[in-house]
C-alpha angles and dihedrals in degrees: 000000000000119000082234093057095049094047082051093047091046094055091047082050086055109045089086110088106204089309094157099049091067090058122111102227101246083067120100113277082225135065138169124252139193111224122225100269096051110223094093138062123193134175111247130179138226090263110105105002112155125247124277112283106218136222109277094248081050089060101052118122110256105234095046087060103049087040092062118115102253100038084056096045113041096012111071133169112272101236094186093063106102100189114131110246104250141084126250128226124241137180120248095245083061094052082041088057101043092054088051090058105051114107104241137112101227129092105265099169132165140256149117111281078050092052088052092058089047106056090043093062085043092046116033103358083055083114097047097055103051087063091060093046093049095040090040080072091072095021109043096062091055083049096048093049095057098047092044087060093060096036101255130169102253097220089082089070078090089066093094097059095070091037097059116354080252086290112149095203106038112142109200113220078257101053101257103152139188133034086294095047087228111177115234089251093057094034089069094037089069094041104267105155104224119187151121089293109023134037108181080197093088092038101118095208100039099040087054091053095046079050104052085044093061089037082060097039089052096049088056093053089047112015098201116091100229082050089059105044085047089059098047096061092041107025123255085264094072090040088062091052092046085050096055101044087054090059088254105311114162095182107112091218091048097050100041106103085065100058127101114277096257103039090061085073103044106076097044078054093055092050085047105051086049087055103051088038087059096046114023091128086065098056095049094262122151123208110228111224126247127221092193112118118268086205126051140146134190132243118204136222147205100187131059116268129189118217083224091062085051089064099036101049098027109025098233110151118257098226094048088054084052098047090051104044099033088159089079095087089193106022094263123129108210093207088150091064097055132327099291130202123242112191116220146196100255088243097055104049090085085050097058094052086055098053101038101123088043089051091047101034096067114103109273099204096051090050089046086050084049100050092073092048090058110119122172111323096330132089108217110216128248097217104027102192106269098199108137111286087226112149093359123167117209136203130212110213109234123193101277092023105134119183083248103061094040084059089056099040087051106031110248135080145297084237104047099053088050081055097049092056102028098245116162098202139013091270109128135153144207110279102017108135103228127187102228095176 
């Protein structure tokens, strides 16, 4: 046989991801596949079949995800939680049973390919999890509403766990972007406003609703839920084709070998992170806990606003805006455009009325010019004083270092070191050089 042929024979061999081991074992030891280039079918066996390719949140790398800003800053780790930190085994007949058990209407059944999701959120995903259990606190209730408005099993509020690892601002390698990974087309479709200053994408409320809508939308076209989570990750176009090669198959197990690569393994993920979110505890995971805030409104307004005029004229702090309204792709509000929403810590809404002619009356085009300059949680100013440094005395910021503390260490005022180095509010960081005299 040709080396060529054999290459050829080895990646048909190969289009399959894993699609036996999901099999529960009274199913056929032979399906049919479509190569590659898809003008051929051929009858493989289990024999030689590649490993499970995982959702794309499934494949980050650890450590980028925990080291992220707000995982740092309002998900910390819970020090009264006393579980060792490893994960039991259990027999299948234990994780059968435990699926069985979860009070949902759609299908959640188990097999290996599921397992194998599974143990990778309790092994090496542990961490991980521990972030979504501890930012489901603030996200899961804005997911369950809007599902809940278009009768939708709630389970799927887990959806976005595997979409987006409950990242407001993940951007898939296609583009796919928000907690719900809508693509700009349907985005828009479902009435996301995307532009150079907003993407509703990211918008955690009205992603969720535009979500809960296509979810519908789907289950209408198929009418059967794997169908529909399948479809979601892939797009009701490659469902139907999947459908047809299969001879017209609409069972998600019998036409899985014809699905796209990733999407194999989708649904299997989705059984698995309800699972894990269900019984963490039993698996030794801690949820970290959240220090966003369970209870927050909006304020609207009819002006532009500049995230930097909040701090300046209210104190609110700059990363929990962002967290917040994580729609505002450069912390303007386009209020000029049309009334737009700011979502608030429920303590600080009465706050902001207070303090509206002082929040609009700052100067729009500095803070736009400001905007640029943001990095991390400081504003850089756009006139530092310039007197002569002479004599100067200087300050490294070290981790726990506030401006008040620095005025009484060396003498002077809170005021008179912002004014030294041009600083509009208290926010300082390590490392941040700071002129104290």
């Amino acid at each position: 046989m040709k080396i060529e042929t054999i290459a050829k024979q080895a990646t048909k061999s190969l289009v399959l991801l894993g699609a036996l081991l999901c099999w529960p074992s009274a199913m056929q030891a032979q399906i049919t596949v479509v190569d590659e280039d898809d003008d051929e079918i051929e009858v493989v066996d289990e024999q030689g079949l590649e490993e499970i390719e995982f959702p794309e949140s499934m494949t980050d790398n650890l450590d980028s995800l925990m080291n992220q800003y707000m995982s740092k800053t309002y998900l910390t780790p819970d020090n009264d939680c006393q579980m060792k930190n490893e994960n039991p085994t259990f027999s299948k007949e234990v994780f059968m049973d435990r699926l069985h058990r979860m009070p949902t209407i759609m299908e959640m059944p188990y097999n290996d390919v599921v397992q194998s999701c599974i143990d990778r959120y309790t092994g090496r995903l542990r961490r991980s999890v521990s972030f979504f259990l501890g930012a489901a606190n603030f996200y899961l209730p804005i997911f369950e509403e809007a599902l809940e408005a278009y009768q939708m099993p709630l389970e799927l509020k887990y959806l976005p766990v595997i979409e987006s690892a409950l990242n407001p601002t993940a951007v898939s390698r296609v583009g796919a972007t928000g907690l719900w990974q809508f693509m700009i087309t349907t985005g828009k479709a479902y009435g996301l406003e995307v532009n150079s200053l907003v993407d509703e994408r990211r918008d955690p409320v009205k992603a969720s609703y535009a979500a809960a809508r296509y979810l519908r939308d789907l289950y209408r076209i198929f009418g059967d839920w794997n169908l529909v989570i399948a479809a979601y990750n892939c797009g009701p176009e490659n469902i139907n084709k999947a459908i047809r090669r299969s001879g017209g198959e609409t069972d998600y197990w019998k036409i899985y070998p014809y699905l796209p690569r990733e999407t194999r393994g989708y649904v299997p993920a989705f059984i698995a992170a309800n699972y894990v979110m269900n019984y963490y505890c039993e698996h030794n995971i801690c949820p970290m806990n959240s220090q966003l805030p369970t209870k927050t409104d909006t304020v609207v307004v009819n002006q532009n606003v500049n995230f930097s005029q909040l701090v300046s004229a209210c104190g609110f702090d700059l990363q929990m805006l962002r967290s917040l309204n994580p729609q505002y792709r450069r912390d303007i509000v386009p209020g000029a455009t049309k009334p737009s929403a700011i979502r608030l810590p429920v303590a600080d809404v009465a706050r902001f009325i207070d303090m509206q002619d002082s929040i609009f009356s700052v100067n729009s085009a500095t803070d736009k010019r400001l905007v640029v300059e943001v990095e991390e949680d400081v504003v850089k100013p756009a006139k530092a004083d310039r007197r002569s440094n002479k004599g100067a005395q200087w300050h490294t910021i070290k981790r726990g270092d506030t401006i008040g503390g620095l005025a009484r260490k060396y003498r002077t005022t809170a005021s008179k070191i912002r004014k030294l180095n041009g600083l509009r509010n208290n926010n300082i960081r390590a490392g941040q050089k700071l002129r104290v005299r």
